[in-house]
N, C-alpha and C positions, 0 to 999 in steps of 0.2 A: 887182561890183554885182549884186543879183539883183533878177530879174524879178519882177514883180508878178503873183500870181496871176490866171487867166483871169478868176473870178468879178468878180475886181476892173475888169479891164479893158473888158472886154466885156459888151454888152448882149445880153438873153435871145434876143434874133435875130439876134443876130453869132454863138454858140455851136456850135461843129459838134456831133453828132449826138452824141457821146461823151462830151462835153463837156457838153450838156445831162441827158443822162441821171446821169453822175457827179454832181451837183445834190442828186440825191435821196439823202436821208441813212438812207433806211430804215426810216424811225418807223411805218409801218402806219396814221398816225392818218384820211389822207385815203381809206382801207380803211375806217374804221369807219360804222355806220350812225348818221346825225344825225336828231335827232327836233327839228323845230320846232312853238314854241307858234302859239297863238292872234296871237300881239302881231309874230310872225316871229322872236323870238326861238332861236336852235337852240343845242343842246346838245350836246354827246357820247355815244355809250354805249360799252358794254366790247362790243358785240358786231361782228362783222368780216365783209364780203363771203363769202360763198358760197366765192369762189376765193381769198380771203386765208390761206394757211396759219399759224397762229397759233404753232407749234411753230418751224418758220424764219424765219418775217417776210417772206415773201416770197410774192408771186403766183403760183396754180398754171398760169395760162395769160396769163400778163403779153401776149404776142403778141396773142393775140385776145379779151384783157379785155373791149373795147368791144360783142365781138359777141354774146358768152356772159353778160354783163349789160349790158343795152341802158343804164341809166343810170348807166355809170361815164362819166366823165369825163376825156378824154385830153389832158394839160393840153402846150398850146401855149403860146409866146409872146404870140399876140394875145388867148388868151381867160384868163392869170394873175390878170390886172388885172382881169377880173369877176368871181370866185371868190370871196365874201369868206366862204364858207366853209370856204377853203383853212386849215388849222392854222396857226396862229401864230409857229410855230416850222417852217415850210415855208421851204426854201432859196428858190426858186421866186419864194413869196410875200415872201421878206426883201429879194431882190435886186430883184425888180420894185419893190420899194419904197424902193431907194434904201440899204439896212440890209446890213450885213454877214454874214458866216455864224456862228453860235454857236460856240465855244469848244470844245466836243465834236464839231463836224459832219469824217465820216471824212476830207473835203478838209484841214481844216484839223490834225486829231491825225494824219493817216495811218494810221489804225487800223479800216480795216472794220466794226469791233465798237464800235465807242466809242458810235453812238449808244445801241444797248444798254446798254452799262455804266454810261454816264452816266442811266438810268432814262429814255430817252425814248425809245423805241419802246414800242409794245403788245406786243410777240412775247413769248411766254408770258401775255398776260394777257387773251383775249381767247374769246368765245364763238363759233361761227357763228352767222349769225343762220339758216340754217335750221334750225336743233337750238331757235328759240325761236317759239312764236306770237306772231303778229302783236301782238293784243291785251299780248303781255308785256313788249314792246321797253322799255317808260320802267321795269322793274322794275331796268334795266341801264342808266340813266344815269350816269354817272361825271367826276369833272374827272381831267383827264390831267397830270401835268408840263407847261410850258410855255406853257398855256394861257391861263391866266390872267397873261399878264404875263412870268411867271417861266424867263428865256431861262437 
C-alpha cells in the first residue's frame, strides 16, 4: 500500500522546512512585477525582480531576498491565505485552498523541469524590470499560462 503524498496529508504548518520549500514549483510568476488599476484590479507583466534571473528561473540571492528588496514577500503559512495575488497556479496558494497540485507540478512528474516544459514558468521570458522605466511597466503587461483559469 502506498503512502499518500506529504502535500496531501499535511497542512502548510505541519510541513518541515524541506517539505515547504519543495512546494514551490519554479514558475517565476510571484517574481514578476504586478501593475494594479484604479478599480484594484492587478495584472501581470513579463517583467521580473531585480534578483530574479530570467535565464535559470531562479533567485540570485534567494537567502536575503527580503532584504535586498524590501517588498518581496516571504510567503509563510500564516500570511498564504492573504496573498490574493499569489499566482493561481501557486502550490502554496492550491493547497492553502484545499486544491490539489497540477499535473506538471515537479512533486507530482518527478521531473525538476516539467514546470518548464509544461510552459508555465517565466524563465526565458522575462525582462528586468531595471532594464525598464518606470513610466513603461504596463507596455509589458502579459497573460501567463495558468492564470486565467487554465491549470
Amino acid at each position: 500500500m502506498s503512502k499518500a503524498p506529504f502535500w496531501k496529508v499535511k497542512t502548510l504548518k505541519e510541513m518541515t522546512r524541506n517539505e515547504w520549500e519543495s512546494l514551490c514549483d519554479g514558475c517565476g510568476k510571484c517574481c514578476l512585477v504586478q501593475l494594479q488599476d484604479d478599480d484594484g484590479e492587478r495584472v501581470f507583466t513579463s517583467l521580473s525582480c531585480k534578483l530574479y534571473d530570467g535565464a535559470s528561473g531562479k533567485c540570485q540571492d534567494y537567502k536575503n531576498r527580503s532584504v535586498r528588496v524590501p517588498d518581496c514577500v516571504v510567503l509563510t503559512p500564516d500570511n498564504v491565505g492573504q496573498l490574493e495575488w499569489m499566482p493561481k497556479t501557486c502550490a502554496y496558494r492550491l493547497i492553502h485552498e484545499g486544491e490539489d497540485l497540477p499535473d506538471w507540478h515537479p512533486l507530482v512528474t518527478g521531473d525538476p523541469q516539467s514546470t518548464f516544459k509544461a510552459n508555465m514558468s517565466v524563465r526565458g521570458q522575462v525582462t528586468n524590470e531595471m532594464r525598464v522605466a518606470d513610466d513603461d511597466f504596463d507596455r509589458f503587461i502579459r497573460d501567463w499560462p495558468g492564470e486565467n483559469g487554465d491549470k
